[in-house]
KENU-445297 format. One record per residue (C-alpha): x, y, z; residue in three letters; chain. Coordinates in pm, 1 decimal, padded with zeros to 6 digits, m for minus. Layout:
<nodes>
<node px="X" py="Y" pz="Z" resn="ALA" chain="A"/>
...
</nodes>
This chain:
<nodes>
<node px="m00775.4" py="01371.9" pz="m01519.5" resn="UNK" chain="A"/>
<node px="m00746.7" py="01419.3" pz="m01153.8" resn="UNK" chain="A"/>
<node px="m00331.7" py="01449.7" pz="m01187.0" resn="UNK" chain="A"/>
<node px="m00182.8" py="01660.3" pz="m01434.2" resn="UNK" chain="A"/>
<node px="00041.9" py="01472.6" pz="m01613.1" resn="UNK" chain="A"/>
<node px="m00033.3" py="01087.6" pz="m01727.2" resn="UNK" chain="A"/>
<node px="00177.4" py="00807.3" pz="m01645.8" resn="UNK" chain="A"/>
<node px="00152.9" py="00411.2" pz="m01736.0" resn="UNK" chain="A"/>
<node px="00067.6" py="00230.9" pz="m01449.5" resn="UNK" chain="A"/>
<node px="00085.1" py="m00147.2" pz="m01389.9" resn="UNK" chain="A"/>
<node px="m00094.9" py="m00349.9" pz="m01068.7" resn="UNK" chain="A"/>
<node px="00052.7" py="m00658.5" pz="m00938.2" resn="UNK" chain="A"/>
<node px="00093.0" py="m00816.1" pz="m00596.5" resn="UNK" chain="A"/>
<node px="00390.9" py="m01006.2" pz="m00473.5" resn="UNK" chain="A"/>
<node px="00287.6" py="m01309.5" pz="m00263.4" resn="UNK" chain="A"/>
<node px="m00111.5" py="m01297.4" pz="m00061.7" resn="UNK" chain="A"/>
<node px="m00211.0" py="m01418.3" pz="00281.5" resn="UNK" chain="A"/>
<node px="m00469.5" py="m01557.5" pz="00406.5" resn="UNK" chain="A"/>
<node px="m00713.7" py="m01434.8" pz="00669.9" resn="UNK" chain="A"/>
<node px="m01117.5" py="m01466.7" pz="00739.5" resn="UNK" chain="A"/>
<node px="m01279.9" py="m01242.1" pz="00513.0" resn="UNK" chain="A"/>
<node px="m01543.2" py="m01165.8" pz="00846.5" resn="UNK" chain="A"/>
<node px="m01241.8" py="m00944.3" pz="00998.2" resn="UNK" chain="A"/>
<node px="m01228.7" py="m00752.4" pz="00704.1" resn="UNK" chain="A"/>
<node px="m01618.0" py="m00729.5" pz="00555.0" resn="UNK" chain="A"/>
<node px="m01887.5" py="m00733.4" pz="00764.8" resn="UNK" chain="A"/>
<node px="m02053.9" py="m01049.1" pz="00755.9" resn="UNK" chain="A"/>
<node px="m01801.9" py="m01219.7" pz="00564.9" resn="UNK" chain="A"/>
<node px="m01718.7" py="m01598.7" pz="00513.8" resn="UNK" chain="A"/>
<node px="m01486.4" py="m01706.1" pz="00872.7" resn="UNK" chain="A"/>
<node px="m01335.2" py="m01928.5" pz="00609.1" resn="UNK" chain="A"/>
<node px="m00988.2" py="m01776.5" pz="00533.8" resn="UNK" chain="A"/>
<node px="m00978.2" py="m01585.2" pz="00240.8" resn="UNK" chain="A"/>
<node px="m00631.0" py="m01528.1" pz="00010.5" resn="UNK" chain="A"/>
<node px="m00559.7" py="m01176.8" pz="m00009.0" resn="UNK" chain="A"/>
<node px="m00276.3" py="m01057.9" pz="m00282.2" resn="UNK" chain="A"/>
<node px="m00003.9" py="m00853.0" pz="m00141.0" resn="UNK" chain="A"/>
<node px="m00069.7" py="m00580.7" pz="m00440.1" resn="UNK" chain="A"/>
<node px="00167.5" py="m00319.8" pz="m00531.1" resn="UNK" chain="A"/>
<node px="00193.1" py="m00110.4" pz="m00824.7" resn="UNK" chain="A"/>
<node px="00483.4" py="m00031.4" pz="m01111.2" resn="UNK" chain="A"/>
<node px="00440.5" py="00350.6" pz="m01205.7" resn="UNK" chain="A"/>
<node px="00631.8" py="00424.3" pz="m01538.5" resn="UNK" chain="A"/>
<node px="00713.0" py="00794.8" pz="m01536.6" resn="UNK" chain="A"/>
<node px="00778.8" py="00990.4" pz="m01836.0" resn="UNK" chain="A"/>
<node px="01092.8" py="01177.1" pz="m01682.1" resn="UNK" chain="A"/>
<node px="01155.5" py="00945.3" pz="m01359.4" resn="UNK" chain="A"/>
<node px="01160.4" py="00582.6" pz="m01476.1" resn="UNK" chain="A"/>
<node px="01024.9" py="00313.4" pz="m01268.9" resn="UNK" chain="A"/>
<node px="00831.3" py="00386.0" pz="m00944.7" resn="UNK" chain="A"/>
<node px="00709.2" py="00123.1" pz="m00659.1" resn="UNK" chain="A"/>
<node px="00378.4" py="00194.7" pz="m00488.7" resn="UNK" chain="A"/>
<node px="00474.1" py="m00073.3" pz="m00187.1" resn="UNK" chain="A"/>
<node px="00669.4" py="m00384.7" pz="m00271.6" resn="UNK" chain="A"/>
<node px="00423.5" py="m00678.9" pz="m00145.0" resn="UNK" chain="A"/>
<node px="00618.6" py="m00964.6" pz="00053.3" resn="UNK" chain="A"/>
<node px="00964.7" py="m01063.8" pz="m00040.2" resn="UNK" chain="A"/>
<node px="01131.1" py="m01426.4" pz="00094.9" resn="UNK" chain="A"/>
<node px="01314.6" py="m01203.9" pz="00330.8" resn="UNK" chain="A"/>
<node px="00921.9" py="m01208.2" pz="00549.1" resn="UNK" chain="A"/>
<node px="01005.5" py="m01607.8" pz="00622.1" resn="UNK" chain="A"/>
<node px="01372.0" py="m01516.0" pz="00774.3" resn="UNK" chain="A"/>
<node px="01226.0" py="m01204.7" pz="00973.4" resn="UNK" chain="A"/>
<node px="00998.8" py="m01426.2" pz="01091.6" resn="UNK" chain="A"/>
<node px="01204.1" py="m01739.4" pz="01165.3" resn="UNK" chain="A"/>
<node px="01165.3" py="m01686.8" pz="01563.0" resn="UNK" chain="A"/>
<node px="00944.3" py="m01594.1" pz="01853.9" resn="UNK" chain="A"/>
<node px="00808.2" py="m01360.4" pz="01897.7" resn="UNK" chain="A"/>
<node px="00851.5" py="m01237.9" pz="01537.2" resn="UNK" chain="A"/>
<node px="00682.7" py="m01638.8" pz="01401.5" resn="UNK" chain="A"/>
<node px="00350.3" py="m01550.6" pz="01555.4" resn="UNK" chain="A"/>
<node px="00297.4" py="m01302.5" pz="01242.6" resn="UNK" chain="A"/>
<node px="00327.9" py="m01607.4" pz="01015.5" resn="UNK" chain="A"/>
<node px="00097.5" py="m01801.5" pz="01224.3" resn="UNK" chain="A"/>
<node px="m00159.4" py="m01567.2" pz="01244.5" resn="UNK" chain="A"/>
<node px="m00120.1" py="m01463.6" pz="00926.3" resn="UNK" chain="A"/>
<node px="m00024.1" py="m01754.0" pz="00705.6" resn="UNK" chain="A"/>
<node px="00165.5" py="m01611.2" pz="00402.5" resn="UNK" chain="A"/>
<node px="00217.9" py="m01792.2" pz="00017.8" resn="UNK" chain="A"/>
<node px="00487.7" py="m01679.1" pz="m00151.2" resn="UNK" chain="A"/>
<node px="00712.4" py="m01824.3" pz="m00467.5" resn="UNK" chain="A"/>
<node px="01062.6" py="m01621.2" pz="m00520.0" resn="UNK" chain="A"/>
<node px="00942.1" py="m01584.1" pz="m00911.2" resn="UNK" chain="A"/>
<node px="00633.8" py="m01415.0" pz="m00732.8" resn="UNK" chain="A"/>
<node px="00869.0" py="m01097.1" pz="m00579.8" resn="UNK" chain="A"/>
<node px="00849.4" py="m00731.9" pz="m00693.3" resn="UNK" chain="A"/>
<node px="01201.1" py="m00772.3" pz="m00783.9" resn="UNK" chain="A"/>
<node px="01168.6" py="m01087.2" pz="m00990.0" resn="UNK" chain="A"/>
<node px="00853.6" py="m00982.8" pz="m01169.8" resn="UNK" chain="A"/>
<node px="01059.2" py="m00651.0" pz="m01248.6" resn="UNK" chain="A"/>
<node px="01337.7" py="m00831.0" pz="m01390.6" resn="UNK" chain="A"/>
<node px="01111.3" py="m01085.9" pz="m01635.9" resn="UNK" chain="A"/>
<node px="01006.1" py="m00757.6" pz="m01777.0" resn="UNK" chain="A"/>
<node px="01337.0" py="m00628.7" pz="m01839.8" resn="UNK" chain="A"/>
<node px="01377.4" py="m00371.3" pz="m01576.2" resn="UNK" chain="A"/>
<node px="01674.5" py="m00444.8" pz="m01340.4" resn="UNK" chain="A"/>
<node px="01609.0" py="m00334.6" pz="m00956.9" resn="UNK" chain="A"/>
<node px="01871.7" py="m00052.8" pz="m01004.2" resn="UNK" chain="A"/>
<node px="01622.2" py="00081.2" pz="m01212.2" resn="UNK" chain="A"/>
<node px="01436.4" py="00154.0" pz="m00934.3" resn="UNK" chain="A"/>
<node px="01419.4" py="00535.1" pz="m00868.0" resn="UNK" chain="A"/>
<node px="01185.5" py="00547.5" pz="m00620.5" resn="UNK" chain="A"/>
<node px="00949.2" py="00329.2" pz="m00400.8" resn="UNK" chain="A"/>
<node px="00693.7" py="00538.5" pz="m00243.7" resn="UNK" chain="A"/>
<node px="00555.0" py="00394.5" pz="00072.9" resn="UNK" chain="A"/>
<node px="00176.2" py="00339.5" pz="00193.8" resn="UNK" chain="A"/>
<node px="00295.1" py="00283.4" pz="00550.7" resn="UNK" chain="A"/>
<node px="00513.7" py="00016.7" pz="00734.1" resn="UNK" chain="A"/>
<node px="00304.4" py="m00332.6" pz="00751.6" resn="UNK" chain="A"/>
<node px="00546.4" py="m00626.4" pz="00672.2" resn="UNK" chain="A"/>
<node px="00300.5" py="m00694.5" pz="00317.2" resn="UNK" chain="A"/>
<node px="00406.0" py="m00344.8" pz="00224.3" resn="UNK" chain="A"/>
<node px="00744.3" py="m00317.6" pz="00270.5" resn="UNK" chain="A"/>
<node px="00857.7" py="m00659.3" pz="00235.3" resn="UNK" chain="A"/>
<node px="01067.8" py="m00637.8" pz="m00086.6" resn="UNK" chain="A"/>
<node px="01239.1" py="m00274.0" pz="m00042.3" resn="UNK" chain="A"/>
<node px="01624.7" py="m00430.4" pz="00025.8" resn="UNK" chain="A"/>
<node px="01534.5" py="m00562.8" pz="m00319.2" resn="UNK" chain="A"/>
<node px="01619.3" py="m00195.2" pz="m00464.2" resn="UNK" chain="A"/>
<node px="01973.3" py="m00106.7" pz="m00320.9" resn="UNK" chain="A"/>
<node px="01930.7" py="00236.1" pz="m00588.5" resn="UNK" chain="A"/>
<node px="01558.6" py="00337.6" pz="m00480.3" resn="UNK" chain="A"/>
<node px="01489.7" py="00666.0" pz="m00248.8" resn="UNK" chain="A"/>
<node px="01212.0" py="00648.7" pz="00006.4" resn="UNK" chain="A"/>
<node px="00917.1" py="00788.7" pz="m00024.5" resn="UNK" chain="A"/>
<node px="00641.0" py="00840.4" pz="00283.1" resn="UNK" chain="A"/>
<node px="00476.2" py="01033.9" pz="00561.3" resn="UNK" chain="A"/>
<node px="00700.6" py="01069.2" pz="00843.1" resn="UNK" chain="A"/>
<node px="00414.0" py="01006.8" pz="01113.7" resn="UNK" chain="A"/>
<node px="00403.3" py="00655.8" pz="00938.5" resn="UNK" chain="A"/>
<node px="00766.2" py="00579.5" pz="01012.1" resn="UNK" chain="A"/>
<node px="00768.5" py="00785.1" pz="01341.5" resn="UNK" chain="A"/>
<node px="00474.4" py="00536.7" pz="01478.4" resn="UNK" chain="A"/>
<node px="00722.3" py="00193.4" pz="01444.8" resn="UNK" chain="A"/>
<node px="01043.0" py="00319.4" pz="01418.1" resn="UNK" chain="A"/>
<node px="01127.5" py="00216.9" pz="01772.2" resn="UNK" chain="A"/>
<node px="00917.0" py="m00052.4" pz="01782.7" resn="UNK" chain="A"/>
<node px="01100.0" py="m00390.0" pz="01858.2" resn="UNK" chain="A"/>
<node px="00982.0" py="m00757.3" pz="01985.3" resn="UNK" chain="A"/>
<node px="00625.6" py="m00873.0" pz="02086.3" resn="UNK" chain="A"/>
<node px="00564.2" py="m00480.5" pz="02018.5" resn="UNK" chain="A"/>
<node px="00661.9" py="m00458.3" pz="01642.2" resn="UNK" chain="A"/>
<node px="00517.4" py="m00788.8" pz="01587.9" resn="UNK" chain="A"/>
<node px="00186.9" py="m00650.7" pz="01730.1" resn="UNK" chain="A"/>
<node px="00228.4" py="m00332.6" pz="01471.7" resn="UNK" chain="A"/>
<node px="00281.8" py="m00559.2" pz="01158.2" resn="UNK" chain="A"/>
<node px="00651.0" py="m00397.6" pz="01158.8" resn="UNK" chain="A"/>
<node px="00929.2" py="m00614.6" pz="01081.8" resn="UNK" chain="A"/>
<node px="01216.8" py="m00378.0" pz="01083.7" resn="UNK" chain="A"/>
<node px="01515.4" py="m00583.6" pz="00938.7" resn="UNK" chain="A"/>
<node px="01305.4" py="m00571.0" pz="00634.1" resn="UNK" chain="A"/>
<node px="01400.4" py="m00202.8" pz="00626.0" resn="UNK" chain="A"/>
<node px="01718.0" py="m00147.3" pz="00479.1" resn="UNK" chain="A"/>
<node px="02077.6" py="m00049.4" pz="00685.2" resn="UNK" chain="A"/>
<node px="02132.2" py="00294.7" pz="00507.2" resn="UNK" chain="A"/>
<node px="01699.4" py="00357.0" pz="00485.5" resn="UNK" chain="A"/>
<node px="01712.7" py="00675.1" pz="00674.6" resn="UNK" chain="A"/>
<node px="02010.8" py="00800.8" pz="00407.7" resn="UNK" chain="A"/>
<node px="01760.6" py="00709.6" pz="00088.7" resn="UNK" chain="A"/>
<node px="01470.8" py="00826.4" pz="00246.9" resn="UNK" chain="A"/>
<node px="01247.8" py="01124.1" pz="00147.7" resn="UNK" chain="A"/>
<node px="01000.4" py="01151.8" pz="00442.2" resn="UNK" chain="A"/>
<node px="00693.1" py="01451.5" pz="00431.1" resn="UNK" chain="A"/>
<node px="00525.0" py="01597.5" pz="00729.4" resn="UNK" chain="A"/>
<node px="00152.6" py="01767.6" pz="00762.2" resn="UNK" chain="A"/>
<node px="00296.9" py="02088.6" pz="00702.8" resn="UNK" chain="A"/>
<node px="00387.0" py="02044.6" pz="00383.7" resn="UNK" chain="A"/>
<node px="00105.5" py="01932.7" pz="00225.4" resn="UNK" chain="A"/>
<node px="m00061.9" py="02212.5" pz="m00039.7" resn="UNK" chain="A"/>
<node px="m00357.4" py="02246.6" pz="m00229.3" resn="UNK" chain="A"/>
<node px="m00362.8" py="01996.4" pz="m00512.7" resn="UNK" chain="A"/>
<node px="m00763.4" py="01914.1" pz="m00610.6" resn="UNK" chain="A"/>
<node px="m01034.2" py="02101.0" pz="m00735.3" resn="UNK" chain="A"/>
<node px="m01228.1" py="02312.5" pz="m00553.2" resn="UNK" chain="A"/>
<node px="m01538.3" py="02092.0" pz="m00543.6" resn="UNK" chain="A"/>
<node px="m01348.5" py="01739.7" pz="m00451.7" resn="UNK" chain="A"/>
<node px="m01395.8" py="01579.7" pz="m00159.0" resn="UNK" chain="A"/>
<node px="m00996.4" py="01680.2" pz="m00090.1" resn="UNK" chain="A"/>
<node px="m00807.0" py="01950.6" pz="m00116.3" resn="UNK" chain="A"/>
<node px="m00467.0" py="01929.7" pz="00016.3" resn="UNK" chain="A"/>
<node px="m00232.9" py="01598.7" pz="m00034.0" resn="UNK" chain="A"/>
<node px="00151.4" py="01604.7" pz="m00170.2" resn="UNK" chain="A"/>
<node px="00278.9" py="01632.6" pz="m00519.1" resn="UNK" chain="A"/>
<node px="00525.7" py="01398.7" pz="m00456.7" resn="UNK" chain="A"/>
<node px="00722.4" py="01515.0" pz="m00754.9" resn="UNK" chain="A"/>
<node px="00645.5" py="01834.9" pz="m00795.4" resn="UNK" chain="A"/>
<node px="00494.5" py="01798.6" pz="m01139.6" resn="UNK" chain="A"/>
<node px="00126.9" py="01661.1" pz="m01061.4" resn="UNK" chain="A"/>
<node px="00233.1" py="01311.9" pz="m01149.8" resn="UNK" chain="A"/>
<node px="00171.0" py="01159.3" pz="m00819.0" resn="UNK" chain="A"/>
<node px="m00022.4" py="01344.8" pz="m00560.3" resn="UNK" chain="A"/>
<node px="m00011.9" py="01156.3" pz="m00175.3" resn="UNK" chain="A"/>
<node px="m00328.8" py="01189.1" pz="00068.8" resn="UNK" chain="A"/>
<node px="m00370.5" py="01050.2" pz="00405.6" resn="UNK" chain="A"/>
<node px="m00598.9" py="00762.8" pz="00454.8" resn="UNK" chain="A"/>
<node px="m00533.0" py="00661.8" pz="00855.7" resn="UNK" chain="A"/>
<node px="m00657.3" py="00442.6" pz="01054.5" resn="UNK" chain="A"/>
<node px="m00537.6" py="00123.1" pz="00951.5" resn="UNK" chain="A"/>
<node px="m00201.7" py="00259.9" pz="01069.2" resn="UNK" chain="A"/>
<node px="m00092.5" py="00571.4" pz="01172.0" resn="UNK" chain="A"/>
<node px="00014.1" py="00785.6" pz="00891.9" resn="UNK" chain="A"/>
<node px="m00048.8" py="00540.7" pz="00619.2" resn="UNK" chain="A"/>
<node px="m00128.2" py="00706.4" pz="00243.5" resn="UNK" chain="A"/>
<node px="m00310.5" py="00667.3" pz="m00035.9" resn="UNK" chain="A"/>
<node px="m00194.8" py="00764.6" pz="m00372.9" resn="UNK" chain="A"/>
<node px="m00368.0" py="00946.3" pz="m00659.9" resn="UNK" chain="A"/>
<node px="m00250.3" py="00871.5" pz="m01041.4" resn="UNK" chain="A"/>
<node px="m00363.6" py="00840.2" pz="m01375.9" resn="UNK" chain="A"/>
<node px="m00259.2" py="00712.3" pz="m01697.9" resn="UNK" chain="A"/>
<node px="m00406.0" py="00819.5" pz="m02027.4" resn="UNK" chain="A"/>
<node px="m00757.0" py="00728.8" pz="m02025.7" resn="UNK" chain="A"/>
<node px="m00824.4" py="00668.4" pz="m01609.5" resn="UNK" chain="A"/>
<node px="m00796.2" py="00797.8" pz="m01276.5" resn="UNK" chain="A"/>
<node px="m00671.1" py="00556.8" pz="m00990.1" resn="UNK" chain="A"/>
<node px="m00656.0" py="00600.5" pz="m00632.4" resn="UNK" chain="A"/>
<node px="m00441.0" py="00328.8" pz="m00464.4" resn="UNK" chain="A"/>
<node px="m00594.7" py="00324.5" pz="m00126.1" resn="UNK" chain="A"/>
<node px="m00332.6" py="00045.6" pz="00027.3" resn="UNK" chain="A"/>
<node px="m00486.7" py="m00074.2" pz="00355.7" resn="UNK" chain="A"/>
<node px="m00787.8" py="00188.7" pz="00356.5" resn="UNK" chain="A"/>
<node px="m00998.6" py="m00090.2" pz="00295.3" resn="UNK" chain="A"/>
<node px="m00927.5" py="m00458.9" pz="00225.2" resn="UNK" chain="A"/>
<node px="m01156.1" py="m00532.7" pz="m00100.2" resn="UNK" chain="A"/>
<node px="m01372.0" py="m00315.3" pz="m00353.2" resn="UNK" chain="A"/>
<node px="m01709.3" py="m00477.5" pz="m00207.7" resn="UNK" chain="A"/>
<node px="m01663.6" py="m00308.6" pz="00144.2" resn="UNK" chain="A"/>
<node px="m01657.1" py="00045.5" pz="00024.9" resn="UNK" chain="A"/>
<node px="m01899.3" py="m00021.3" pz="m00297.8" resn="UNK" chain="A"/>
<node px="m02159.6" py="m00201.3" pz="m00017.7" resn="UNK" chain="A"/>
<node px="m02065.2" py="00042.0" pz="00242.9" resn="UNK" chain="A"/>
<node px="m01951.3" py="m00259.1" pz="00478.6" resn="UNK" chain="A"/>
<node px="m01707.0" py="m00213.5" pz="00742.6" resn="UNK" chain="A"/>
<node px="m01483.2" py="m00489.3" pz="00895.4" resn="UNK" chain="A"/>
<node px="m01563.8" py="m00621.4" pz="01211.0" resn="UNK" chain="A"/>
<node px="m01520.8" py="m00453.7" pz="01566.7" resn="UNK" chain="A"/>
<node px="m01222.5" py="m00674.4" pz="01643.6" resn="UNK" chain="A"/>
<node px="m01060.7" py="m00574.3" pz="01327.0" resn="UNK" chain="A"/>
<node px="m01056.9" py="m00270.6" pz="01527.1" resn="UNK" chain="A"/>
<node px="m00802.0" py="m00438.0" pz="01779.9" resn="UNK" chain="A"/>
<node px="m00499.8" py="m00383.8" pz="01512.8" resn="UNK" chain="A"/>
<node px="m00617.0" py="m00054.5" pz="01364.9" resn="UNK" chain="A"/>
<node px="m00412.9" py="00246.9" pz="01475.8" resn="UNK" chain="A"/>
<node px="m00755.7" py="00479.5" pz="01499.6" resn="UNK" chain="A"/>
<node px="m01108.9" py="00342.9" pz="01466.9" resn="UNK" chain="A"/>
<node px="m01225.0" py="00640.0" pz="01454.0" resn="UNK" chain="A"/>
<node px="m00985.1" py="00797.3" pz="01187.3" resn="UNK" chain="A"/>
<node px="m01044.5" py="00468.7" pz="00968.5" resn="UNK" chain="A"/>
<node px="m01396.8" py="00529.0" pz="00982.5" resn="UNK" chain="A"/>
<node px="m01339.9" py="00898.4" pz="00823.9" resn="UNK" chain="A"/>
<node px="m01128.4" py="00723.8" pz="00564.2" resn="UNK" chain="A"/>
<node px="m01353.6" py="00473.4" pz="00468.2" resn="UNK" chain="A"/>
<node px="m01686.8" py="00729.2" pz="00446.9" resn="UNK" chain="A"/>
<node px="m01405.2" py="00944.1" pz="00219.9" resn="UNK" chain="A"/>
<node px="m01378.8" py="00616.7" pz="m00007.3" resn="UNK" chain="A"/>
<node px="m01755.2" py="00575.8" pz="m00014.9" resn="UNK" chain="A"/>
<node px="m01785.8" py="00942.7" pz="m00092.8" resn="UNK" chain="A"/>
<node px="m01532.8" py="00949.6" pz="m00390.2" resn="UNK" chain="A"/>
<node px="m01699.3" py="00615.7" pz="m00517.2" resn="UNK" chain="A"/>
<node px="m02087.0" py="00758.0" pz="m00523.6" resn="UNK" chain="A"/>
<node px="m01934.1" py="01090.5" pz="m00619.9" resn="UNK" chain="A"/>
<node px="m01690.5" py="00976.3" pz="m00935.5" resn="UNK" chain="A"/>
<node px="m01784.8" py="00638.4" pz="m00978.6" resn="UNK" chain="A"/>
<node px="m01525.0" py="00611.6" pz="m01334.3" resn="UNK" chain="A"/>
<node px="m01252.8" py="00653.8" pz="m01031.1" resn="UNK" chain="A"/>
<node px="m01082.6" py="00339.0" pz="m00997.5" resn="UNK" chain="A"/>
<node px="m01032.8" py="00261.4" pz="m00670.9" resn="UNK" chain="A"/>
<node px="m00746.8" py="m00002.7" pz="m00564.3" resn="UNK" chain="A"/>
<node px="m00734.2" py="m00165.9" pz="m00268.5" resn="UNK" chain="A"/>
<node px="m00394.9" py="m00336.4" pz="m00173.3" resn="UNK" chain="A"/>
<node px="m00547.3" py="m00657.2" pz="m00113.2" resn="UNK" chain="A"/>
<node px="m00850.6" py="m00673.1" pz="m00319.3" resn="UNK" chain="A"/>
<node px="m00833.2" py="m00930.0" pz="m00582.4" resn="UNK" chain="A"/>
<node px="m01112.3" py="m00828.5" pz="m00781.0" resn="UNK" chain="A"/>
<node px="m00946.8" py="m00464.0" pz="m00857.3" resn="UNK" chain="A"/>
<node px="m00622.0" py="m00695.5" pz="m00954.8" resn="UNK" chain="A"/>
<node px="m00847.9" py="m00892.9" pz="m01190.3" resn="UNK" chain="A"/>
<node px="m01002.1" py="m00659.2" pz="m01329.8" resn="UNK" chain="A"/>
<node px="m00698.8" py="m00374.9" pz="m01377.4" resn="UNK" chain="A"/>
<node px="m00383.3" py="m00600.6" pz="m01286.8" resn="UNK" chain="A"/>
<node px="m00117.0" py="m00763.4" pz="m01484.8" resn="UNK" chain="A"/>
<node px="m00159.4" py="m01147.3" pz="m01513.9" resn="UNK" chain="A"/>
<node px="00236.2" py="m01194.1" pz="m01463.2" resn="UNK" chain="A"/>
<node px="00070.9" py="m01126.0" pz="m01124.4" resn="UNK" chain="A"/>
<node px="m00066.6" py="m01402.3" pz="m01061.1" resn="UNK" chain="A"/>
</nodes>
């Protein structure tokens, strides 16, 4: 095991978009592809119920009502049901929101966040140079980000748990391709990396349940096939990427931790063949 101590993990997605699969794979279809809006339930032994992102919630359509806010819809055409929510999909399990301890954050694209008013209980977790890169952010700007702030909640900055640089510690072996992330809670349950370049700041999370390893990668790359064929997304993709050159160093650490521990599964936020294969079907 790669984390100390095992917890049960679940992989959905709440809602998908659609977008040409060229942006995002290098000589991809132009048709436009669906991508799922993935997220993952994390069951902890002592903790309860954990969020890895939230996916979209119908709260994206009323954030997104005007200009210059609509042209995120247009660009990015979204499908979403209200049974298809985090919160919903939660509740048809027989776990109540309030459950909610904690929703730990890959970084602050609308498809990420897009459900967290949905857990009024739930602290914050993420990397404060992922909030610090929007949190001003307002208009054509935001829009231009992915950020939709009013998805954020009023009292966020009360609830949230934020981690900078300098706290991060050695949590790997000696011979991984990482050393130092965050143990989140202290007990080697979840342990947070950096994976920018899709956005500033964003994170990738390390867990494992009784019998795997997973690293949820969020944006790091859009779909299994691109690290697994060593295929990066187009140059234009490049034209909404925080870094080009810091995605690039995330995506060779993918590849790396792929060739190097190929039992590793690694989960894209979007990728529907990782959901297939590893997700829930009350998914879908």
């Amino acid at each position: 095991m790669i984390t100390r101590l095992p917890v049960k993990l679940t992989l959905r997605s709440a809602g998908s978009c659609l977008h040409p699969e060229a942006l995002t794979l290098r000589g991809g279809t132009l048709r436009p592809v669906e991508f799922p809006a993935g997220y993952a339930c994390i069951e902890h032994p002592l903790h309860g119920m954990i969020l890895f992102d939230t996916g979209y919630s119908s709260r994206f359509f009323a954030e997104t009502a005007r200009l210059p806010a609509s042209l995120y819809r247009h660009i990015t055409p979204v499908r979403y049901e209200d049974r298809q929510g985090a919160a919903s999909q939660l509740l048809a399990a027989g776990i109540e929101p309030e459950q909610v301890q904690y929703v730990v954050l890959s970084h602050f694209h609308a498809d990420h966040i897009g459900g967290v008013r949905d857990f009024p209980q739930a602290q914050f977790i993420y990397a404060s140079a992922a909030y610090e890169a929007v949190r001003q952010l307002r208009g054509l700007r935001a829009v231009r980000a992915g950020f939709l702030p009013g998805l954020l909640p009023d009292d966020f900055a009360r609830r949230s748990l934020p981690f900078s640089d300098g706290e991060a510690v050695e949590c790997f072996d000696a011979d991984f391709p990482l050393q130092r992330g965050w143990d989140l809670l202290g007990d080697g349950s979840l342990l947070a990396v950096m994976l920018p370049g899709h956005a500033a700041g964003m994170i990738g999370l390390f867990v494992s349940d009784t019998q795997h390893d997973y690293l949820l990668c969020a944006d790091a790359v859009w779909s299994s096939r691109a690290y697994r064929e060593q295929r990066l997304p187009h140059p234009l993709a490049g034209l909404i990427m925080s870094s080009r050159r810091d995605y690039q160093r995330s995506f060779a650490l993918l590849t790396e931790l792929h060739q190097r521990y190929p039992r590793l599964r690694i989960v894209p936020s979007h990728c529907r063949e990782a959901l297939a294969a590893w997700g829930s079907e009350q998914s879908e």
